[in-house]
N, C-alpha and C positions, 0 to 999 in steps of 0.2 A: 375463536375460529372453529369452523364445523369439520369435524373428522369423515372420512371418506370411507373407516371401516375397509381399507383396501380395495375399494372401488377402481379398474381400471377407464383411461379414458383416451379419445383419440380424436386430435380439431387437427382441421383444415383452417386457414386465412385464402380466400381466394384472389385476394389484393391487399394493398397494405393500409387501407384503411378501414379494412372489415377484418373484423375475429370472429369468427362464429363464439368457440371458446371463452373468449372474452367477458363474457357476461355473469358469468361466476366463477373471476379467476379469484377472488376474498375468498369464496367458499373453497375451491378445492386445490389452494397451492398448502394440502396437509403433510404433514408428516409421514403418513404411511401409505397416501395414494401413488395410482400410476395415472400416469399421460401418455398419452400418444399423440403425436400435432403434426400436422403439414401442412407449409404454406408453399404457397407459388408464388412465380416470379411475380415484384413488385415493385420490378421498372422496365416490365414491361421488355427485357433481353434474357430470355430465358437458358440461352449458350454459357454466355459469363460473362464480365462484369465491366467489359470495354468501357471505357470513358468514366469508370468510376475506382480505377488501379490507385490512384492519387493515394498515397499512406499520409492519415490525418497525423502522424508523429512524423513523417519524413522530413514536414519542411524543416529548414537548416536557420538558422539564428546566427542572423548576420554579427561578422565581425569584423570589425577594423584591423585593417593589417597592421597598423602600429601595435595592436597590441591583442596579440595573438594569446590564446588561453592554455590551461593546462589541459590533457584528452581525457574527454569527458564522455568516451564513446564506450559506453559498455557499460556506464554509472549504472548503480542499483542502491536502493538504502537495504543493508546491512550491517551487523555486525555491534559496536559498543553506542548506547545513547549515554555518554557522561555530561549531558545538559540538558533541558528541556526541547534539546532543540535535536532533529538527526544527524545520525551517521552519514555519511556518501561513501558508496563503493565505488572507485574509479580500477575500474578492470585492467583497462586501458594505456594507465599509466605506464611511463617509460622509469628506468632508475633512474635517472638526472634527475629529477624533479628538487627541488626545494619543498621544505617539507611543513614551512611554518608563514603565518599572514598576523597580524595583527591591527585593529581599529582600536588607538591609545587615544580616549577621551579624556576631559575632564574630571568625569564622575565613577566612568568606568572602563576597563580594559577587552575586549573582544578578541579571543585568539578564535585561527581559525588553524588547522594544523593536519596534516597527511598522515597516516601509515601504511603499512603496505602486508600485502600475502601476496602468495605466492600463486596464479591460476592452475590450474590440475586439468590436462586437457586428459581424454581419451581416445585411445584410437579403437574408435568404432570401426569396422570395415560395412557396417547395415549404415549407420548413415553416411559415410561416405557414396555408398551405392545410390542410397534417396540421393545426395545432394544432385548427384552426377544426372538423376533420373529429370531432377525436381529442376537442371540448372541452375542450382546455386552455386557460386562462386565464392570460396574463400580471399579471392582476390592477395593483390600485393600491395596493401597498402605497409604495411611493417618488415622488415627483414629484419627484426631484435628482438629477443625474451620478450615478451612482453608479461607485466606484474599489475598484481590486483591490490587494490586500496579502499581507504575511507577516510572523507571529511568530518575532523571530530568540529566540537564546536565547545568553546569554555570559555568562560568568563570571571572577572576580579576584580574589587573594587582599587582602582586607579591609585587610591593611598596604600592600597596593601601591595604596591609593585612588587617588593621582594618577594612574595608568595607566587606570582605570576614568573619572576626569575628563577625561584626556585622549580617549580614545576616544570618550565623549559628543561631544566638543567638535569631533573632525576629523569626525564625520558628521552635527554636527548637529542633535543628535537634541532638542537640548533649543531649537530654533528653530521644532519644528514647522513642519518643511520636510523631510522623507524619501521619497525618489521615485524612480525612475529617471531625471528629469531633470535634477531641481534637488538633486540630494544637495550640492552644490559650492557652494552661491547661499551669497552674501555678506548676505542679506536680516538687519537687527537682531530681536533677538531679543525676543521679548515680556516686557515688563515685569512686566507679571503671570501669566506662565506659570507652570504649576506640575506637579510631578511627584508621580503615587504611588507611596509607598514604606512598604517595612514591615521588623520587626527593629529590633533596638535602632538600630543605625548610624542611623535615619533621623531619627534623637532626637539622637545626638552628632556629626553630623556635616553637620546643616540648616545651618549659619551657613558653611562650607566651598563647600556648593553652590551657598547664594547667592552669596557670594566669587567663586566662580569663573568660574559660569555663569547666574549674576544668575536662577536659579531658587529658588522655594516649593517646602520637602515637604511635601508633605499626607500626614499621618503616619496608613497603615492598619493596623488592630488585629493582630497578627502570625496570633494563629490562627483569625480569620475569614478570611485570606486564605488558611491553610493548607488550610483545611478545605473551602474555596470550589474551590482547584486540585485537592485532590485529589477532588474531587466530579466535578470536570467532565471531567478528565484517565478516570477512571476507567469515565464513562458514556459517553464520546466517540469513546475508541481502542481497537478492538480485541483487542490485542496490549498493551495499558498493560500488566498484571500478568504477574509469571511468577516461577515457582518457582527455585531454585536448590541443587541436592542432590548433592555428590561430583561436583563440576563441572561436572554435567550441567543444561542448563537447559529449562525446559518451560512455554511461556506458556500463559496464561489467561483464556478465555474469560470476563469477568463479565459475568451477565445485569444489567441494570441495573436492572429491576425486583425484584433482588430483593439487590441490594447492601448495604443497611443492617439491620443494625446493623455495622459495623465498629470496629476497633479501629487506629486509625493511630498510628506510631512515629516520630518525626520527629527524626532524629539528625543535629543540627547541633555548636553547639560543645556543649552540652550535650544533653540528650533529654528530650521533651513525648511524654506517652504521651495517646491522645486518644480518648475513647469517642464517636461518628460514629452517631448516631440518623435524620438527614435534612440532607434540605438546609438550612444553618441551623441545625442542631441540634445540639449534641455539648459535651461535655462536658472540662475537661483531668483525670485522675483519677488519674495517677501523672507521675512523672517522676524525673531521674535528673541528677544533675551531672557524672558519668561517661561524658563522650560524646568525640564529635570533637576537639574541644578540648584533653582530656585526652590523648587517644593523640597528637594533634600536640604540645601541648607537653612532657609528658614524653621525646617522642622525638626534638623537637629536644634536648634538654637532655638525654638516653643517646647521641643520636648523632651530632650535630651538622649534620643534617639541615638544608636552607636551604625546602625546600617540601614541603608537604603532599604533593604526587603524588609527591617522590622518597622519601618515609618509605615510600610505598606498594611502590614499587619495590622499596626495598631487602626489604622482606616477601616478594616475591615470591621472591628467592634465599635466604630462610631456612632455618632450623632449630633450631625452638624447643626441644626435645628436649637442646639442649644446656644450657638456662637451667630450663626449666618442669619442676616433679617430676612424675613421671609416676605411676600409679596400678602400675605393673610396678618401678618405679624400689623402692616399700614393701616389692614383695609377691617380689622375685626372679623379676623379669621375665613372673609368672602374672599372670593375668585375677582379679576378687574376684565371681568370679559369682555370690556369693551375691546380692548385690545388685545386678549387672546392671550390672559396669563394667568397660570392657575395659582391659588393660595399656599401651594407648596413651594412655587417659582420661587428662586434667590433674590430677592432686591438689593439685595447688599450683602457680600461676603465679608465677614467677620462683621458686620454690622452692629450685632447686639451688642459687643465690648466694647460700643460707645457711652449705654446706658446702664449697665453693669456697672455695680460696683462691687468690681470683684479683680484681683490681682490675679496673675497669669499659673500660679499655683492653685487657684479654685478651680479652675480650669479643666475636666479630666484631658490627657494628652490623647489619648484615641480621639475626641471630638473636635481638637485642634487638630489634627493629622486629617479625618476628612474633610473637612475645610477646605482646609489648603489645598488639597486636592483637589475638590470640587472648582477651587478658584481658578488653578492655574489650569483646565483640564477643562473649561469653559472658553475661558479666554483664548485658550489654541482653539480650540472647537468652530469659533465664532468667525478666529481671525481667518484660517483657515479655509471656510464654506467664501470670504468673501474675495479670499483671492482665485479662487474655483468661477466664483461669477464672473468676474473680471475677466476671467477667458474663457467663460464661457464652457466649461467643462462640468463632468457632472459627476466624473470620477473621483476619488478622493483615496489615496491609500495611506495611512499612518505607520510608520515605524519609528526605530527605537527604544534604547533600555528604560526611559518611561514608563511604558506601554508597561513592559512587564505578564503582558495577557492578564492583566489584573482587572476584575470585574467591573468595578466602580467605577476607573481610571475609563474602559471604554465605555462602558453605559455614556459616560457623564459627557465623553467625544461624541459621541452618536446623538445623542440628543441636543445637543447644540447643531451639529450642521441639519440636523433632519428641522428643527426649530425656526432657525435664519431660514433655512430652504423652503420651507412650508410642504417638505418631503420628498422634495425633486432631487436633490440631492444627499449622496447615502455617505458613511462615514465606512472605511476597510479598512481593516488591520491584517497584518500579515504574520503567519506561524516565525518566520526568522525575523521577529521585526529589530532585534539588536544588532545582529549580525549583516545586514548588508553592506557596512564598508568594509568588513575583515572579509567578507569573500569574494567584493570586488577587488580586495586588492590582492589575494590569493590567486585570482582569475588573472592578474596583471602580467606574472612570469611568463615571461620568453622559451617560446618553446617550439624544437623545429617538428616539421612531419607534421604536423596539425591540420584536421578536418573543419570543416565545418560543423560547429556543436548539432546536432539532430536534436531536434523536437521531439522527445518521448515518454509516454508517460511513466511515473515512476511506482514502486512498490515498496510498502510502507509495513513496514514489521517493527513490533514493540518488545522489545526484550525485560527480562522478567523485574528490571528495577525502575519499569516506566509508573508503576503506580504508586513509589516511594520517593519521587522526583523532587526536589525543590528546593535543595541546600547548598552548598558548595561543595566542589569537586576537587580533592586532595587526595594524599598518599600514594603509594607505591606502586605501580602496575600490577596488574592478576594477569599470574603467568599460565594459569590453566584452570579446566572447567573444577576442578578439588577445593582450588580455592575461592571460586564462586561460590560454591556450594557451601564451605564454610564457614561466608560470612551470610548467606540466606539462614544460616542456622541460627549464627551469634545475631540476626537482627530479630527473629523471631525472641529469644532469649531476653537480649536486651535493647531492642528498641530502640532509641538514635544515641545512646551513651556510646555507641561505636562509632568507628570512620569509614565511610564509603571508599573501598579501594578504586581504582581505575583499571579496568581488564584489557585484556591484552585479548584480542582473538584469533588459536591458533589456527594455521592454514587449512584450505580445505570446509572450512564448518562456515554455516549461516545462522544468525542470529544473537549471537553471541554476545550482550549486551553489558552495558555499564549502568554505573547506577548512580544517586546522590546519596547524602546523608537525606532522610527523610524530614520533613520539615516540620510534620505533627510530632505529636508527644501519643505511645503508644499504639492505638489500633484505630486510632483518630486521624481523619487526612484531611488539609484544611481545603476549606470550600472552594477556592479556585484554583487548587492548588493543579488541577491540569490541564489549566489556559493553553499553555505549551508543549502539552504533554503528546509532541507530537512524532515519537520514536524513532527509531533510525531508515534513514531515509537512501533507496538502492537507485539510483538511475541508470535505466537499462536502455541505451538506446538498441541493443538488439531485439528487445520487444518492440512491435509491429501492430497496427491496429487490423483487425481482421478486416482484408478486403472486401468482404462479402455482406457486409454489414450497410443498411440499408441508407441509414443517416448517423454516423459517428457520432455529430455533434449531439443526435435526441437519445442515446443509448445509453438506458441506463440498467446496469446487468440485477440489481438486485429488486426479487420482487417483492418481497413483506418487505414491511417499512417498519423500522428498529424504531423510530420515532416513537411509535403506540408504543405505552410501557406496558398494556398488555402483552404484546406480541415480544417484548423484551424480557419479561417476565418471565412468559411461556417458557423460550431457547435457554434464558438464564438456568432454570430449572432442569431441564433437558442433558443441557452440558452438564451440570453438576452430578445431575444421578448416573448419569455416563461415565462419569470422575476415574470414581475406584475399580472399576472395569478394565476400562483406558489404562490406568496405571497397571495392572496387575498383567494385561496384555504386552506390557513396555516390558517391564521387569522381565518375565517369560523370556519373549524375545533376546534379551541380552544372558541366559541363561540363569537367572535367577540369582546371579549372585549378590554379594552383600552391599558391593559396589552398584551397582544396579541398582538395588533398593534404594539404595540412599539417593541418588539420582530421580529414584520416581518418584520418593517422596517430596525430594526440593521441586520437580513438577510438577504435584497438585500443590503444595502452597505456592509456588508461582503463577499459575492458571489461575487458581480462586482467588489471589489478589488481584489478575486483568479483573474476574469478573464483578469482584468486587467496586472495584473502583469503575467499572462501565455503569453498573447497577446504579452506583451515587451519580456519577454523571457520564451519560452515554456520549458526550460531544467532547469524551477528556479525549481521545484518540483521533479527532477528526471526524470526517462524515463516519457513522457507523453502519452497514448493511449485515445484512445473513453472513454474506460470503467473508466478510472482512474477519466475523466473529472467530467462522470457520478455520481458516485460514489462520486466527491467531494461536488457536490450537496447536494447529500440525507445527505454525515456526516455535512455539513453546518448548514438544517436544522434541524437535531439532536442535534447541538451543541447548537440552540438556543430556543431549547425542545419543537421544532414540531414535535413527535416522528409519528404520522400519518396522513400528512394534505387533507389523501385524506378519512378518514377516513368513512365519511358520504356518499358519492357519493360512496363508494363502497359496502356498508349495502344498498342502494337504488335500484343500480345495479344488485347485487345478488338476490334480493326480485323478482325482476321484470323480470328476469331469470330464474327464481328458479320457477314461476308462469307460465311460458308457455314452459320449460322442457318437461313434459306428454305428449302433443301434438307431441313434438318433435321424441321423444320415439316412439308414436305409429306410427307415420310417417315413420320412419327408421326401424320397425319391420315388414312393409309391403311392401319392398322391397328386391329383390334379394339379394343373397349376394354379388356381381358383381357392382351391382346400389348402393347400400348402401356401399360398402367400396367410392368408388368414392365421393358420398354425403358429408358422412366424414371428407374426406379431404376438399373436400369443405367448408362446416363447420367449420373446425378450421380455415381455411385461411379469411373466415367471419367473425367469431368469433373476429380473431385477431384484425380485424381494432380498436376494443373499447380502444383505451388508449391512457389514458388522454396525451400523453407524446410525442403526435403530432398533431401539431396546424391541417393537413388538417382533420385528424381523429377529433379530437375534433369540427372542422365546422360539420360535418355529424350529429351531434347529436338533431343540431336544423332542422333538416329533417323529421324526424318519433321518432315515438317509438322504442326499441331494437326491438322488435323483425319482427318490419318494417324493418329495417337498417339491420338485421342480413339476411332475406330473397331475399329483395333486394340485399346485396352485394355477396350471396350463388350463385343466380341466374345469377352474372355476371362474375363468375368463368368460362369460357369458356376455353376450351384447344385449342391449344398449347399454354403450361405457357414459361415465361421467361426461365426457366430451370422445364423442365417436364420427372420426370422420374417416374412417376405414375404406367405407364405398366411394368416396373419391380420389382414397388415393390407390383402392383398387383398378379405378378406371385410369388413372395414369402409367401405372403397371402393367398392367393386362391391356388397355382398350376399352373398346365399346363396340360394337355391332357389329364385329368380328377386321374393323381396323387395329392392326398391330401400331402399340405407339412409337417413336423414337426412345430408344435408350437413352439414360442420362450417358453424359462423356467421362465424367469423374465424379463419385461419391465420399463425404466427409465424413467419417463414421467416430463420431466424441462417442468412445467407449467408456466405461462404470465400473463397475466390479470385475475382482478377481474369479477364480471358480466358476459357476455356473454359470452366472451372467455372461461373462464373454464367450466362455467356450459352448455353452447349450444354447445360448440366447443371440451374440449377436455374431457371431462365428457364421451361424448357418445362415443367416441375414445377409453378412456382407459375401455367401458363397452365394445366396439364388443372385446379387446383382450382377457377380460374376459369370455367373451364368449367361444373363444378361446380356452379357458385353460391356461391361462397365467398369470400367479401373474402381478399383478400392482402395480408399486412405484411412489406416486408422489411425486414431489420434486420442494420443492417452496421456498422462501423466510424465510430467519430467519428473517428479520427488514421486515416492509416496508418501499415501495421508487416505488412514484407514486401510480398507481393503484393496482399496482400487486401484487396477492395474495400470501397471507402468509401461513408457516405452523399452524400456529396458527389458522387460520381462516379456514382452509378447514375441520377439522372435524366436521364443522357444517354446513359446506355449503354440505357431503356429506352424513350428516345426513339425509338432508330437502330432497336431491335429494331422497335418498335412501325410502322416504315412496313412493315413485310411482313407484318401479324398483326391482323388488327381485333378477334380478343381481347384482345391485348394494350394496342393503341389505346383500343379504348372503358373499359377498364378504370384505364389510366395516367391518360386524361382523365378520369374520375370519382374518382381519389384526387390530382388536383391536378398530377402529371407532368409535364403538358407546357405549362404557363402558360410558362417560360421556354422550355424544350427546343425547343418547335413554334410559339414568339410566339402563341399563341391561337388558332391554326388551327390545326382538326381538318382530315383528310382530305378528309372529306364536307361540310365547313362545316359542321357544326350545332355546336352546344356543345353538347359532353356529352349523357350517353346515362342519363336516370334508372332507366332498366330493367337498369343493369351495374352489376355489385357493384364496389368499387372495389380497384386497385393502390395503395398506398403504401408511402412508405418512411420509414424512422425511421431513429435513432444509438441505437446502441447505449451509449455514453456511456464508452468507455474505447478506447485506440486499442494493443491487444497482440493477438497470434492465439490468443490463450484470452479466455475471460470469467469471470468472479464476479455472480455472478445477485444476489448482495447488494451490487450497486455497477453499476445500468443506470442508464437515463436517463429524466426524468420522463416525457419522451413515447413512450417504451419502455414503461413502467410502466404508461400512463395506456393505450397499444391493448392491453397484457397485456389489460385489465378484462373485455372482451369474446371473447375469444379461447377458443377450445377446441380449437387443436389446437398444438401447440409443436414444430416443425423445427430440430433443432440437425445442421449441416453441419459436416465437418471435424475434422483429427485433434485443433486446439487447443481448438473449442470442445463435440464430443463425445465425445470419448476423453482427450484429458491432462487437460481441464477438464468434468465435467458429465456423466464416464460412468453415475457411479453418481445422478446428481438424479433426485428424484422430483416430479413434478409434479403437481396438482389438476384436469390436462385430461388426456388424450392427449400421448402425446410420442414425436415420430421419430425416431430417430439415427442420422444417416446419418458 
């Protein structure tokens, strides 16, 4: 990709299907360039956004009032992945809950099981103020504590029951006591407690569980719970679905509205083929006794295999070519094209051991292990695609502890229904494909006060033992981040000779993850080993998809494509030499102590093992973009409670900004209005260089002072930029032929940087709109991650600005600013000034230096309504994220 040498640049879109910019967004979405971009309305209602409010997360997923669910309103994935599978944070949850579900197969055991923290509200008196401004409503839907949670997900093989009672029994789970606090309480256990469960097991094996752990199954119908997960799993995430073709994988998008009819494949010990009309609705209309079951038992008894994942294993080193007759094997190694089969085609599985003369020990077991595989994993494939015809459908989803996310296992599905179909129809697999009867029957409990589940999308964070995944999950719960950190040590040391504890995450903290025993030998990870590798999973239905967004469904926020393994290469690279910087700024931040160190240190071997393992395969985590990479950064070091590592350098930053501000002010007061918009821009595109978050940025600092470096780089803003569309959106501002234009009504202002950037760059920005007439929203950061400013931090930062500015005074004091900041005294004494349009500030509802405009925050959403003009600042959230968004208002991209 071609370097811009800090070239600035500034596009217009004059509709939405023209970019000016557009035509060399390859060449200039660099690393150290600026942009500047505005588009205009492009639909044509340049006020706001009437008749397009509709929140693409809002619609509600119907539920059957028989059988009301657990609240699922406030979900987010967070917190421990102790399976290949996510966490669910349930915010929401009440303490009644039941706290454990299980699907008892045949073959295998699927718990699905609750824990809970504690939520941490704050009494903000600034956002109280927005809400009040913005109209948002806390509403009454709760009048009780409400406590926050997460769906673990674990699994056991069916003959090792006791290890599955055991494991209930060391956390608890069946005392209705799961917490961050009390996991350990000796409290007795309810007499009449009871668990739902589904699958035969919950039938042969209720007197066991009473026995042991003096609990009731309340035995749920297997495929209403099937059909309930995969309902919910399907509308809920994403990234749930994705294809799998000659080992390439490619998730997918399902609109949720338009998901059914479906055809779901549920290959456990056997296979339920299941026609999926609604919620509720569906039908079983084929099936098959030729399933999981089958290829495990045969293949412990071909190869004397002890578990299901090592049968998979040995598949892995196969070569069935030496067992299976081949269609070339007939024909003298030709293709039979008359009908469209090539010489590699199966003609006969296990075929060759007709003409063999060879006993079942000449054999090697790896080539009988994919065999079998390939057999049984054809034959659903085939039978499958032809109950899909039969009604006519073209959907196809597979689930299932089969599945496994094991390579071979899908290839071998996928090509069979693409084969029968002659391509019309596709083969899907789904990230929870084991789990969807243990969380329909989880979702089965009786629960009063219940909403309607909201459609929203979720947020996906990988905690630091997603890239050692693929073992079983035992021992003792991890009661805090020390003894995380001390088995990140002992794995380093010694490699899988240890045991993956189970973590506990205490209250308050995000990310905080669990881990497996690692399924490689050493520094070795085995090739598919991140089928599932799909981390802990938060569902937030208080995230909101941004109003103002022009088509939800075409939006896609990331704009280099992590696909090229150059451009993955590149960032690989980037972040890494970043590394020891980042670390040594964490460390600082927490005062350098020893404790501290040892913590940064467990977060670069935790980071360089993400990156490591995205490096071998970029699809182990799901879709991959920039932002995602970004972002796994900051929850990184979150998870090892660096909650601010740049915290210092930004209180030093701001100070020293915030002191030569006035100067600033009078300088741009003594200019036209012509010269001074110009300036302006200049200024933010100045402003922007300061963050930390790029090495050539970061050299610039040992140059001058800010507000040398801020002058310096102002003055070598020369026009023509990279993409310069200045003069039009001068003529929006200003006019033309001495027509004055309408003022925007409300302005979006996605601020960047701490320090200079906000306070020199877009401070005096969102003061000429004010000037204007323009209400101003800024919008910043709920977490930090790097330098960039928080909402938490800006109503002091526009405190300090505000004693030299009585635009900015009367304005901060009309959007609520300085209740805390100023204790209630204005300047002048009065309160507040009804004739000033107001400063506010919002969160933006995610804490990475990019954003996803389908995952903000209600009170983001809620000042979107009014808004008609939209300022995205900075390289993460206008150019790696949201170069290409189109929006419903005007939009600026600087």
């Amino acid at each position: 990709m071609a370097g811009l040498n800090g070239d600035p640049f500034l596009g217009i879109d004059d509709n939405i299907e023209k970019l000016q910019y557009n035509n060399n967004s390859k060449e200039v979405i660099d690393k150290e360039g600026l942009v500047v971009g505005i588009g205009e309305d492009s639909s044509n209602n340049k006020n706001n956004n009437q008749g397009g409010e509709k929140d693409m997360a809002g619609n509600s997923i119907h539920r059957s009032g028989s059988r009301p669910q657990l609240d699922l309103s406030k979900a987010e994935i967070q917190g421990n992945s102790e399976e290949r599978d996510p966490t669910i944070l349930l915010p929401n949850q009440t303490d009644d809950i039941s706290h454990l579900a299980l699907d008892i197969g045949g073959s295998l055991i699927k718990l699905v099981y609750f824990s809970r923290h504690e939520d941490q509200s704050v009494d903000d008196k600034r956002k109280k103020t927005v809400k009040e401004r913005l109209g948002i409503s806390n509403g009454n839907r709760r009048n009780f504590p409400i406590l926050g949670g997460r769906l673990h997900f674990v699994k056991f093989e069916t003959s090792k029951l006791n290890e599955c009672l055991d494991f209930i029994s060391s956390k608890q789970l069946h005392r209705g006591r799961i917490d961050s606090h009390h996991w350990n309480s000796e409290a007795p256990a309810n007499e009449n407690a009871v668990i739902k469960a589904t699958g035969g097991g919950a039938y042969k094996f209720a007197d066991l569980f009473k026995e042991r752990l003096g609990v009731s199954i309340d035995k749920e119908d297997e495929m209403d719970c099937l059909v309930a997960g995969a309902n919910f799993l399907l509308k809920a995430i994403r990234h749930e679905a994705f294809t799998h073709m000659e080992g390439h994988k490619e998730f997918v998008q399902i609109d949720h509205n338009d998901l059914f009819p479906y055809l779901l494949v549920n290959i456990g010990s056997g296979v339920s083929i299941i026609k999926v009309d609604g919620d509720g609705k569906f039908q079983r209309v084929s099936g098959t006794n030729v399933g999981g079951g089958t290829y495990w038992g045969l293949g412990r008894l071909l190869t004397k295999c002890n578990s299901f994942d090592e049968l998979l294993e040995l598949s892995q080193r196969g070569d069935n070519r030496t067992i299976d007759m081949l269609v070339g094997d007939i024909y003298g190694g030709m293709d039979y094209s008359k009908i469209g089969l090539s010489a590699s085609t199966i003609a006969s599985s296990f075929g060759k051991a007709i003409s063999d003369k060879k006993e079942l020990q000449d054999y090697r077991p790896e080539d009988i292990s994919l065999s079998l595989l390939r057999m049984i994993s054809y034959n659903i494939g085939q039978i499958s695609y032809l109950n899909a015809l039969r009604f006519g459908l073209k959907r196809i989803f597979f689930g299932g502890f089969f599945i496994r996310g094991h390579a071979y296992t899908m290839d071998t599905i996928s090509f069979a229904v693409h084969f029968w179909s002659k391509g019309e129809a596709q083969a899907m697999f789904l990230r929870h494909e084991g789990f969807l009867g243990a969380v329909g029957a989880f979702m089965s409990y009786q629960k009063h006060g219940l909403d309607d589940l909201m459609v929203h999308h979720l947020v996906e964070r990988f905690p630091m033992g997603a890239p050692y995944t693929g073992g079983k999950i035992h021992g003792p719960p991890l009661g805090d981040l020390n003894e995380k950190i001390s088995w990140m040590e002992k794995f380093v040391l010694k490699g899988t000779e240890i045991t993956a504890p189970v973590p506990m995450a205490p209250p308050g903290t995000t990310g905080l993850g669990g881990f497996e025993v690692p399924s490689s030998r050493g520094a070795t990870l085995r090739s598919d080993a991140s089928a599932l590798n799909v981390g802990v999973l938060h569902l937030v239905p208080t995230l909101e998809v941004f109003p103002l967004l022009a088509d939800p469904k075409m939006y896609e926020p990331n704009t280099i494509d992590l696909s090229d393994h150059k451009e993955l290469e590149y960032w690989f690279t980037v972040l890494s030499e970043h590394l020891p910087d980042l670390v040594d700024k964490a460390v600082a931040s927490e005062g350098g102590t020893d404790d501290a160190k040892r913590r940064g240190d467990a977060f670069a071997r935790a980071f360089s093992a993400h990156l490591a393992r995205l490096m071998e395969e970029p699809a182990a985590y799901g879709k991959l973009g920039l932002a995602n990479l970004l972002e796994l950064r900051e929850e990184c070091l979150r998870e090892f409670q660096f909650l601010d590592a740049y915290r210092s350098i930004k209180q030093r930053e701001n100070e020293a900004s915030l002191a030569v501000l006035p100067d600033l002010l009078l300088e741009l007061d003594h200019m036209d209005e012509e010269t001074r918009l110009l300036t302006l821009i200049e200024g933010v595109l100045a402003a922007n260089i300061f963050d930390w978050g790029s090495r050539a940025c970061v050299d610039l600092y040992h140059k001058g002072t800010i507000i040398e470096i801020y002058r310096m780089s102002r003055n070598k803003m020369q026009r023509p930029w990279r993409v310069d569309d200045f003069d039009l959106f001068k003529e929006r501002m200003l006019g033309s032929e001495g027509k004055k234009p309408r003022p925007h009504k409300r302005a979006l202002l996605f601020v960047d940087n701490s320090g200079a950037d906000i306070v020199l760059g877009m401070l005096p920005l969102a003061r000429e709109l004010l000037r204007c007439g323009t209400e101003v929203v800024l919008v910043a950061n709920s977490l930090p991650a790097l330098n960039d400013v928080t909402a938490m931090e800006l109503p002091d930062i526009v405190a300090e600005a505000a004693k030299h500015c009585d635009i900015l005074r009367r304005a901060a004091e009309a959007g609520g600013l300085l209740v805390d900041a100023m204790n209630n005294n204005t300047l002048d004494g009065s309160r507040g000034n009804s004739s000033s349009v107001p400063l506010m500030v919002v969160e933006n509802g995610c804490g990475s230096p990019c954003i996803d405009l389908r995952q903000v925050s209600s009170e983001l959403a809620a000042a979107a309504k009014h808004a008609d003009l939209v300022i995205l600042e900075g390289m993460g959230r206008a150019l790696h994220t949201n170069f290409n968004a189109r929006f419903k208002c005007e939009a600026l991209k600087i």
